[in-house]
KEVEX-516784 format. One record per residue (C-alpha): x, y, z; residue number from 1. Coordinates in pm, whole numbers, padded with zeros to 5 digits. Each point is the difference from the previous one (the first is absolute). Layout:
! KEVEX-516784
u->X | v->Y | w->Z | k->NUM
...
END
This chain:
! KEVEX-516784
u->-01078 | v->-05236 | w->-03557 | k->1
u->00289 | v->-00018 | w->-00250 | k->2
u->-00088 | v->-00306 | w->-00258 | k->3
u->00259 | v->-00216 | w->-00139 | k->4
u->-00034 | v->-00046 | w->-00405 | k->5
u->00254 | v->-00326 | w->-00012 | k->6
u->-00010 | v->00072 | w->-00425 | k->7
u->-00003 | v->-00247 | w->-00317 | k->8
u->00169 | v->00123 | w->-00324 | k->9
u->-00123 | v->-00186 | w->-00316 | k->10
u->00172 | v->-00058 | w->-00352 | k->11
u->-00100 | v->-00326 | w->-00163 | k->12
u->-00194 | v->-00106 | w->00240 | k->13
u->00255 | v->-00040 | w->00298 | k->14
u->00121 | v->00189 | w->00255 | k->15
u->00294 | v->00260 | w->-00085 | k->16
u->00183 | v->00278 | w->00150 | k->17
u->00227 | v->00294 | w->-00158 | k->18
u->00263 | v->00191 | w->00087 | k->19
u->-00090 | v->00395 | w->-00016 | k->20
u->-00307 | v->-00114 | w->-00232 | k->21
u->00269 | v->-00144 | w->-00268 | k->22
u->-00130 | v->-00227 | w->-00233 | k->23
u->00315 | v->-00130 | w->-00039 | k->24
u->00094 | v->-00071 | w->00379 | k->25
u->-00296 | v->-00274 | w->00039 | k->26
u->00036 | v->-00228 | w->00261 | k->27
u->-00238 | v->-00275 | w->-00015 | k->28
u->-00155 | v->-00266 | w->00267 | k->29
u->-00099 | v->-00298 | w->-00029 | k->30
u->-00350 | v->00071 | w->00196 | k->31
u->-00354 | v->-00023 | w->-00155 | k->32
u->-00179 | v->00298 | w->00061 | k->33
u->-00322 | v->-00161 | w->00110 | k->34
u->00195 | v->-00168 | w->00276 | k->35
u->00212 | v->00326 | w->00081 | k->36
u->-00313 | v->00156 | w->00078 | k->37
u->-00135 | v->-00273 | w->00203 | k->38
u->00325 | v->-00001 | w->00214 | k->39
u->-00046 | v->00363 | w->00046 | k->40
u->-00310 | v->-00059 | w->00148 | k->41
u->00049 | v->-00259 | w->00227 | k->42
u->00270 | v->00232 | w->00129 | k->43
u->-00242 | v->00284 | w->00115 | k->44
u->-00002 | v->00198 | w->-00291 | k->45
u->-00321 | v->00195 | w->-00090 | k->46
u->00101 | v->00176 | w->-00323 | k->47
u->00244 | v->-00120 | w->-00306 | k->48
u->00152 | v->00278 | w->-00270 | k->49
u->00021 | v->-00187 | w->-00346 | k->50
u->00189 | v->00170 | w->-00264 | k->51
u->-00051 | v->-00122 | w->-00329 | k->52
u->00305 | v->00024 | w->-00202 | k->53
u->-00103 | v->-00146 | w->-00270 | k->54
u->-00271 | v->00230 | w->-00071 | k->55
u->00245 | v->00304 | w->00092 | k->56
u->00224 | v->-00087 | w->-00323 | k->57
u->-00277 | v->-00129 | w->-00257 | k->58
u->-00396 | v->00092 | w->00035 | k->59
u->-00027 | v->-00325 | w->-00148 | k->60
u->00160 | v->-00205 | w->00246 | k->61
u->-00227 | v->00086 | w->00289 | k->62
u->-00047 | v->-00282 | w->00251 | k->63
u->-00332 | v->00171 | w->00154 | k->64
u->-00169 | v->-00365 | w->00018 | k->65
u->00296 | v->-00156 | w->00242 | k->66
u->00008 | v->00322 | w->00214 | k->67
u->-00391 | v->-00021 | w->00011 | k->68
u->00067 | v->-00452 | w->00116 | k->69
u->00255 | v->00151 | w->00230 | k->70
u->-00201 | v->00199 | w->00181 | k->71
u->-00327 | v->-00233 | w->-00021 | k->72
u->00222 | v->-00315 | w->00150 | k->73
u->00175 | v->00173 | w->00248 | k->74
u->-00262 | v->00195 | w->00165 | k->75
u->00239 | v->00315 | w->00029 | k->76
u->-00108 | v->00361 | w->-00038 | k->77
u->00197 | v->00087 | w->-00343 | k->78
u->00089 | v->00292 | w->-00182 | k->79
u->00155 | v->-00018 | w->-00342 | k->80
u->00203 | v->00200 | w->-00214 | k->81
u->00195 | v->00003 | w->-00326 | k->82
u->-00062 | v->00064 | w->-00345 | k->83
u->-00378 | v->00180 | w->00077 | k->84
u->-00081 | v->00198 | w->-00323 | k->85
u->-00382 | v->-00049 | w->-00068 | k->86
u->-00301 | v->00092 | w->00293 | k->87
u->-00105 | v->-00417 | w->-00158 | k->88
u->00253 | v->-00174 | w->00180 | k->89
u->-00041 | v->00237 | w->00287 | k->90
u->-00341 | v->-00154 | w->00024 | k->91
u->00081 | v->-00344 | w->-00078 | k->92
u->00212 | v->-00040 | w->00283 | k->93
u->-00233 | v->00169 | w->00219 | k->94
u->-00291 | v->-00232 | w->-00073 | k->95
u->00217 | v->-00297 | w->00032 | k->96
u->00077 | v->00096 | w->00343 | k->97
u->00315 | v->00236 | w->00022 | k->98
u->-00070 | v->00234 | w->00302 | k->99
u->00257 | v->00287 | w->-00126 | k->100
u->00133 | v->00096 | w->-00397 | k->101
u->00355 | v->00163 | w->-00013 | k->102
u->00046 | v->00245 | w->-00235 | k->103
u->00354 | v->00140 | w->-00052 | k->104
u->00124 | v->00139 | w->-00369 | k->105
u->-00394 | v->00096 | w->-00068 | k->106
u->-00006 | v->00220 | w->00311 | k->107
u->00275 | v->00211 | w->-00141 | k->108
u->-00098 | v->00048 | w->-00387 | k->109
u->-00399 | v->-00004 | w->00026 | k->110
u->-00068 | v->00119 | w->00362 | k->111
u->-00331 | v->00159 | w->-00137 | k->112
u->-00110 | v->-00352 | w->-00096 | k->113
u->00141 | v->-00183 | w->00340 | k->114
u->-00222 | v->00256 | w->00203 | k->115
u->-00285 | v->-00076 | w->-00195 | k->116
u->00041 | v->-00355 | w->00039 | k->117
u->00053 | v->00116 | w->00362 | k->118
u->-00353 | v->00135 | w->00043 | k->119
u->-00128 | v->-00298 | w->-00242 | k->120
u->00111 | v->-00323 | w->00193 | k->121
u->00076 | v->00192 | w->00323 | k->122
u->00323 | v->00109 | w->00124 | k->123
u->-00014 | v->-00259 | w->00271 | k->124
u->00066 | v->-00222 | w->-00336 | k->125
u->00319 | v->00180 | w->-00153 | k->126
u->00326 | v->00010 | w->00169 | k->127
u->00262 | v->00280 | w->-00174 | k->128
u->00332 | v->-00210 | w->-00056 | k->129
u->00278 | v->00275 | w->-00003 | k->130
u->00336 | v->-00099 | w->-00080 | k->131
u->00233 | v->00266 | w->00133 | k->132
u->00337 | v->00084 | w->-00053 | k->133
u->00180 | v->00281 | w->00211 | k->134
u->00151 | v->00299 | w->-00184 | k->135
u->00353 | v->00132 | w->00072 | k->136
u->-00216 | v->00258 | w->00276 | k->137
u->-00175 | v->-00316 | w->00117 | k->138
u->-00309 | v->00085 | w->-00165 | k->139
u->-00231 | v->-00324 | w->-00062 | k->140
u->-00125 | v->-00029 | w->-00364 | k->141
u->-00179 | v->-00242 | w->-00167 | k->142
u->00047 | v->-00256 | w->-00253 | k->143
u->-00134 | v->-00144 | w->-00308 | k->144
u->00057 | v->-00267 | w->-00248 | k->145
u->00222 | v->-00245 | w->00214 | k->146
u->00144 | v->00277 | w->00184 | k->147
u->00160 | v->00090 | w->-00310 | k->148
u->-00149 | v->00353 | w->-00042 | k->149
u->-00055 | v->00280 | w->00310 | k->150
u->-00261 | v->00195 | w->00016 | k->151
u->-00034 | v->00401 | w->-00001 | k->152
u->-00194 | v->00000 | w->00318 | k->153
u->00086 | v->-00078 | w->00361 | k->154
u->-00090 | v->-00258 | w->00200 | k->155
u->-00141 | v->00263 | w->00213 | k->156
u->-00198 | v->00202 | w->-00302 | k->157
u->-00169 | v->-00320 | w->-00110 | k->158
u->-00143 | v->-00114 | w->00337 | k->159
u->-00147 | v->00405 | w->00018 | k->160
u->-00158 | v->-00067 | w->-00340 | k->161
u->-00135 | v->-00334 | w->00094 | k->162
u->-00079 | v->00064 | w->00361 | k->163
u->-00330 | v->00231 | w->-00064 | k->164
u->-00121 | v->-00296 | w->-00208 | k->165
u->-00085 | v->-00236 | w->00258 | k->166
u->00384 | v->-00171 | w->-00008 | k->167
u->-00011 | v->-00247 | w->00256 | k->168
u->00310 | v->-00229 | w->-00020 | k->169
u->00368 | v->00030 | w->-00148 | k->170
u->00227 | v->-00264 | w->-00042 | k->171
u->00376 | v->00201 | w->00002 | k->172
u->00299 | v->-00180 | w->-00109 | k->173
u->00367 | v->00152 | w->00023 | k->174
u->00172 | v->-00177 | w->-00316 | k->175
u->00320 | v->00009 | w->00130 | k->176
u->-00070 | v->-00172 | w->00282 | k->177
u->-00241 | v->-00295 | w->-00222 | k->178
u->00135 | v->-00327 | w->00033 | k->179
u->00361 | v->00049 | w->00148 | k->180
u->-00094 | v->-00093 | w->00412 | k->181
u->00178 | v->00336 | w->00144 | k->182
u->-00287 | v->00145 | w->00156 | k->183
u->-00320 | v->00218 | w->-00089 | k->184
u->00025 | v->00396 | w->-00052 | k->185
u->-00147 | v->00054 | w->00371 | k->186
u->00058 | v->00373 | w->-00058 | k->187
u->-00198 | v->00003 | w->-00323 | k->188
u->-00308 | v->-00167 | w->00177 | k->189
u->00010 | v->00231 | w->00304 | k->190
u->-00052 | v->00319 | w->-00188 | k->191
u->-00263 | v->-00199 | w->-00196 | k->192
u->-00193 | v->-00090 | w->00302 | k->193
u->00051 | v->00356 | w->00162 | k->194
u->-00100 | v->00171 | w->-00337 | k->195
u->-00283 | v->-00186 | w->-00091 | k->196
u->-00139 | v->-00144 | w->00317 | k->197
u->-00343 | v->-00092 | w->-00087 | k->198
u->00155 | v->-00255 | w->-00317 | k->199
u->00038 | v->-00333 | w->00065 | k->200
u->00339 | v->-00067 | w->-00054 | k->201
u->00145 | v->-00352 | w->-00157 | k->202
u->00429 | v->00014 | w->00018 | k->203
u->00194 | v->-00223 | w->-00288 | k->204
u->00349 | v->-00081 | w->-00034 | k->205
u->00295 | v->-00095 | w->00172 | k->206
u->-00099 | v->-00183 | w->00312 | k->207
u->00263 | v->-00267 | w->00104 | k->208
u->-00025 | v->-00047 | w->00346 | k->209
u->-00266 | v->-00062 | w->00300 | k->210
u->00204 | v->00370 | w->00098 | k->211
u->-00110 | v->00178 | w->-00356 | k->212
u->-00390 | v->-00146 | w->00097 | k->213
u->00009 | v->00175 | w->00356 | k->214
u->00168 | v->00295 | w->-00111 | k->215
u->-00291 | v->00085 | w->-00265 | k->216
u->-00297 | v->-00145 | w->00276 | k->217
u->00140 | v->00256 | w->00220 | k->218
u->-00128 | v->00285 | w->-00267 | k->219
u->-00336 | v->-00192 | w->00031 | k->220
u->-00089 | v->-00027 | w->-00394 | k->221
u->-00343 | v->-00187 | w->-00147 | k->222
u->00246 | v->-00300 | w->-00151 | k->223
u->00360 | v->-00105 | w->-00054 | k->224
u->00056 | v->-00223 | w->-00315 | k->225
u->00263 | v->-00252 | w->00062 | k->226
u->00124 | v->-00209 | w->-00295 | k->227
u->00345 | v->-00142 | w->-00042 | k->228
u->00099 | v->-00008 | w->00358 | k->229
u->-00272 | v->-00254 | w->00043 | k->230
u->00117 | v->-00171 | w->-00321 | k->231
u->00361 | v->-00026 | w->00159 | k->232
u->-00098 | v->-00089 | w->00325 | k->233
u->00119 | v->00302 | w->00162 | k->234
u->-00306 | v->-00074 | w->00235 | k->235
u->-00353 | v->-00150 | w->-00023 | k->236
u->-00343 | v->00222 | w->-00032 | k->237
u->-00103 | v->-00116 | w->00376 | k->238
u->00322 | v->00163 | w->00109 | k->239
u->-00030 | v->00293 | w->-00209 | k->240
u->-00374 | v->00044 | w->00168 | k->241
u->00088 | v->-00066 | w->00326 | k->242
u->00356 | v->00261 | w->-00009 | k->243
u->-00105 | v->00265 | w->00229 | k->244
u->00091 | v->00406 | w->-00113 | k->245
u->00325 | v->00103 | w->00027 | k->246
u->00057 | v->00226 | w->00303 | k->247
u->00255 | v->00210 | w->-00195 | k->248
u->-00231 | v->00155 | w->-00215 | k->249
u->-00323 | v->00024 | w->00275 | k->250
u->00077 | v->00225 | w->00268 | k->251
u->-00302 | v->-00118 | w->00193 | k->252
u->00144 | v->-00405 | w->-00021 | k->253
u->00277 | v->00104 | w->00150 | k->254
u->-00136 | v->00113 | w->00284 | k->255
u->-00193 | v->-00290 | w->00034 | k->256
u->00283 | v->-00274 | w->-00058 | k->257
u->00184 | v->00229 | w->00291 | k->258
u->-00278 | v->-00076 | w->00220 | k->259
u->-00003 | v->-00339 | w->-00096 | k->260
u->00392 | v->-00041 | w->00062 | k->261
u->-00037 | v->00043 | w->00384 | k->262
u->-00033 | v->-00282 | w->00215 | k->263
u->-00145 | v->-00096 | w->00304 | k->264
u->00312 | v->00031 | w->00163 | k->265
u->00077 | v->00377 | w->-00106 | k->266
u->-00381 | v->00104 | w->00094 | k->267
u->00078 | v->-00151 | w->00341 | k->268
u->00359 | v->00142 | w->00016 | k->269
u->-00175 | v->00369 | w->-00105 | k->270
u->-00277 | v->-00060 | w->00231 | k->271
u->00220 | v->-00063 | w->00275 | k->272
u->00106 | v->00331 | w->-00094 | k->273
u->-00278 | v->00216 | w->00108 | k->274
u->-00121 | v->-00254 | w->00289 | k->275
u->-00209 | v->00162 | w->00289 | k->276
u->-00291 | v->-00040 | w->00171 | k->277
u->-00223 | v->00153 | w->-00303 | k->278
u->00148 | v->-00220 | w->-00251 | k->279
u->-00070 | v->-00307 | w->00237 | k->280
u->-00404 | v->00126 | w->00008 | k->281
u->00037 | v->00038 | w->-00345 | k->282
u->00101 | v->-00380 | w->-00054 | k->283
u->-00325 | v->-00102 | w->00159 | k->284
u->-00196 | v->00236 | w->-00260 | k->285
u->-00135 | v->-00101 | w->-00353 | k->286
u->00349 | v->-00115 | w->-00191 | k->287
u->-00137 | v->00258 | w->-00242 | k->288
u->00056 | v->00264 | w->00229 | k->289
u->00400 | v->-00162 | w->00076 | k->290
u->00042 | v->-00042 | w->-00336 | k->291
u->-00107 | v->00393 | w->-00109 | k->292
u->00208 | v->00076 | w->00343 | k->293
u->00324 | v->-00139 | w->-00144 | k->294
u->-00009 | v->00069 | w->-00370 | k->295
u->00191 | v->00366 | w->00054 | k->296
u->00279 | v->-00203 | w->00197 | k->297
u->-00002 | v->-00227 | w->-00321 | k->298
u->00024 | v->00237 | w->-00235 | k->299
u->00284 | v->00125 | w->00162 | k->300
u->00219 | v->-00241 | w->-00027 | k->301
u->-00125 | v->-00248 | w->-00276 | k->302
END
């Protein structure tokens, strides 16, 4: 079952959110984070993504104690990323009871060290933030430093490289889509989730309607993080959990909703149909057997 990470991004303490990860295009609310959390919570959430932005710019700004009171006080599964340099605060949030560490820049300039960590902590522990951003082929390649520098390896040659390590979980984020409400890159996450099957997948970015969540459900990934939607009141984390898959995008759903479609008037009027004597014995059987009798007349005409 797809989980919904509804997603808290710190600087100074309070709740933030930036446009295409720029510093400079902060919006902030006027929400304590504790409380956020809580809300989340009482919504149905299970899991919360916290991004500490703070620690992203300045190792010395970390907020590691207020992510470790968020997720103590709201009783929320929570991974954290942002700013993760040194296997010590990898550990410190672990014992102060973060379920998941996201590592993003690290992954891409000391992957020897991330896999060790991997085998270390577990890779149940580490999720692999990539930051993508498409090529003029399409091509998905990472990014580093803020999204400021791309890296010299695909998307697709880094999961190979990490995938025989134990990789469990990636977090994938299409920058241009980060922050502007236009939709997720559904086409990016489908050949993720056909290419790589066996990885839990997390989607990031660009989710603005209850439409964007049921269009990425229907590719069935391990988690979608939603974050300024929320914020804007787009629409609430119970409706976001409760948003069935998008039929567009599942071929089986759309089978299903047809069934669903036909009323009790058209199974009469298509019964009516094929009436005879057989048919009549055939009401008087198990409605198992009626049902199974009329689904190729329903799938017919839908």
């Amino acid at each position: 079952m797809t989980q919904i990470f509804p997603a808290i991004d710190l600087m100074d303490g309070g709740c933030v959110r930036l446009y295409k990860g720029d510093f400079n295009q902060r919006t902030d609310y006027d929400a304590d984070p504790v409380e956020v959390a809580q809300g989340f919570k009482a919504a149905g959430a299970k899991w919360l993504h916290v991004v500490d932005l703070d620690g992203a710019k300045d190792a010395d700004a970390q907020q590691s104690q207020l992510i470790i009171d968020i997720a103590q006080q709201s009783g929320l599964k929570v991974q954290t990323g942002g700013g993760i340099r040194e296997r010590a605060q990898v550990e410190r949030l672990l014992a102060g009871g973060i379920e998941r560490v996201v590592i993003g820049s690290l992954a891409l300039k000391e992957p020897i060290l991330i896999r060790r960590w991997m085998e270390d902590l577990g890779p149940e522990r580490i999720v692999l933030a990539l930051d993508v951003k498409l090529n003029a082929e399409g091509v998905p390649f990472p990014t580093s430093h803020g999204w400021k520098e791309t890296g010299e390896k695909s998307l697709w040659q880094l999961l190979n490289e990490y995938e025989p390590a134990g990789l469990k979980t990636i977090l994938v984020t299409d920058i241009e889509k980060d922050g502007v409400l236009q939709g997720s890159n559904v086409d990016l996450y489908r050949a993720i989730a056909n290419n790589y099957p066996s990885l839990d997948l997390i989607t990031s970015g660009g989710v603005g309607t209850l439409d964007d969540v049921k269009d990425l459900k229907a590719l069935q990934p391990h988690g979608i993080i939603i974050g300024k939607a929320l914020y804007e009141n787009k629409f609430s984390v119970d409706e976001a959990i409760a948003s069935r898959a998008s039929a567009e995008n599942n071929p089986e759903m759309s089978v299903m909703e047809g069934w669903s479609r036909v009323s009790s008037f058209e199974i009469t009027k298509m019964s009516a149909i094929f009436w005879s004597w057989p048919c009549v014995t055939a009401m008087r059987a198990p409605m198992s057997w009626y049902f199974m009798t009329l689904r190729p007349v329903l799938m017919i005409d839908p």
